[in-house]
C-alpha positions as CSV (number, residue, x, y, z in Angstrom):
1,X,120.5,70.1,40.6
2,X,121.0,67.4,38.2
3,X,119.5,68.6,34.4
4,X,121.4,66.3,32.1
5,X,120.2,67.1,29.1
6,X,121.6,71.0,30.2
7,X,124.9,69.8,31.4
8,X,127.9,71.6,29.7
9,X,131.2,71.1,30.9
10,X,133.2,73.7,32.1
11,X,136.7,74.6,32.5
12,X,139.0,76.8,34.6
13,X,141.1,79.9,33.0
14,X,144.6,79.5,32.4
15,X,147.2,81.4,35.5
16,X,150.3,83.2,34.9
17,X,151.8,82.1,38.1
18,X,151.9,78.7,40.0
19,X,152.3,77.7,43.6
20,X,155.0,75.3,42.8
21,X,158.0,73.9,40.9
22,X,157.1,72.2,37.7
23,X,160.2,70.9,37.0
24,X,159.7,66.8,38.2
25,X,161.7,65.5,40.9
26,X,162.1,61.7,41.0
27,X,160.4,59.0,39.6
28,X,156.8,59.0,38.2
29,X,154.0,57.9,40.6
30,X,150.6,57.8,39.8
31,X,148.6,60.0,42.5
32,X,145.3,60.3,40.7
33,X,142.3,60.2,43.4
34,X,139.5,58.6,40.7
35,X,142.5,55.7,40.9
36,X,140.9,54.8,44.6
37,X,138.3,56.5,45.0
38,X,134.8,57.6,43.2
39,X,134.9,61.6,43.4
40,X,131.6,63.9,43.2
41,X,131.7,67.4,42.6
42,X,129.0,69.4,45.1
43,X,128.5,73.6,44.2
44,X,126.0,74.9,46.3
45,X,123.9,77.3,43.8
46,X,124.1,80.8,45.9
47,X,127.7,80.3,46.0
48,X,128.1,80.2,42.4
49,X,125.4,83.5,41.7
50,X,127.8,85.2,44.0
51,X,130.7,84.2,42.4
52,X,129.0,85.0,38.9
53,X,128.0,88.1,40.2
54,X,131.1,89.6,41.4
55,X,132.5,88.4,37.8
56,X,130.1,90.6,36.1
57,X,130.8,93.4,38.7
58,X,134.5,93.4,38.4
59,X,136.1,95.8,35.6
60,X,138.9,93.7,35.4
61,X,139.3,90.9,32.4
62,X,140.5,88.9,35.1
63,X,140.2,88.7,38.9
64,X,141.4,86.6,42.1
65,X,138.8,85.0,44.4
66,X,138.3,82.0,46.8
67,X,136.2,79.0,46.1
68,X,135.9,77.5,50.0
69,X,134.3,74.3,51.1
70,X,134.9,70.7,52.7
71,X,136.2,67.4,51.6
72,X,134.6,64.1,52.5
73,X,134.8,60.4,52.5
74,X,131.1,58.9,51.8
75,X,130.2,56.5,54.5
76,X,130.8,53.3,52.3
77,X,134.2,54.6,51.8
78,X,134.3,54.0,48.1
79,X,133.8,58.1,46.9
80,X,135.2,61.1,48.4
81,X,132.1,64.8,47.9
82,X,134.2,68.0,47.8
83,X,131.5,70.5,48.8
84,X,132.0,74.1,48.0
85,X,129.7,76.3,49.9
86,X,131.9,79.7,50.6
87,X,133.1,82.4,48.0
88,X,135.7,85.0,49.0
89,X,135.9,87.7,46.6
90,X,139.6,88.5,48.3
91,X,141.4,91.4,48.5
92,X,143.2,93.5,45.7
93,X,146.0,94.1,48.3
């Protein structure tokens, strides 16, 4: 649902580990998808009560889950929608 005069924006928690290097390689490129495209942002709304949910739930201060969902290119091919409609709590293990 689109409320604009509600809209905050919202931000993801800093990690202690990455997936990758971060030292660069090479020459910079710029890679940026909003350079070719027109991106939108879809979060369907039981997704994120579960994912709020299981936040409230979890005795932790912090806690690993999945976020799962699709990316498209619109029909007019000017926008890419990533849709996220799954959450995976994980596993501890």
């Amino acid at each position: 649902r689109f409320v604009p005069k509600r809209m905050v924006p919202f931000s993801f928690p800093l990690s202690r580990c990455a997936l990758w290097d971060p030292v660069p390689v090479g020459d910079v490129i710029g890679a940026h998808i909003t350079y070719y495209r027109n991106p939108r942002l879809s979060l369907v709304e039981k997704t994120l009560r579960l994912a709020y949910r299981h936040a409230k739930q979890n005795e932790k201060k912090s806690f690993s889950c999945f976020l799962l969902g699709t990316l498209a290119v619109d029909e007019d091919g000017e926008g890419v929608t990533l849709t996220i409609d799954r959450f995976d709590p994980g596993r501890e293990v």
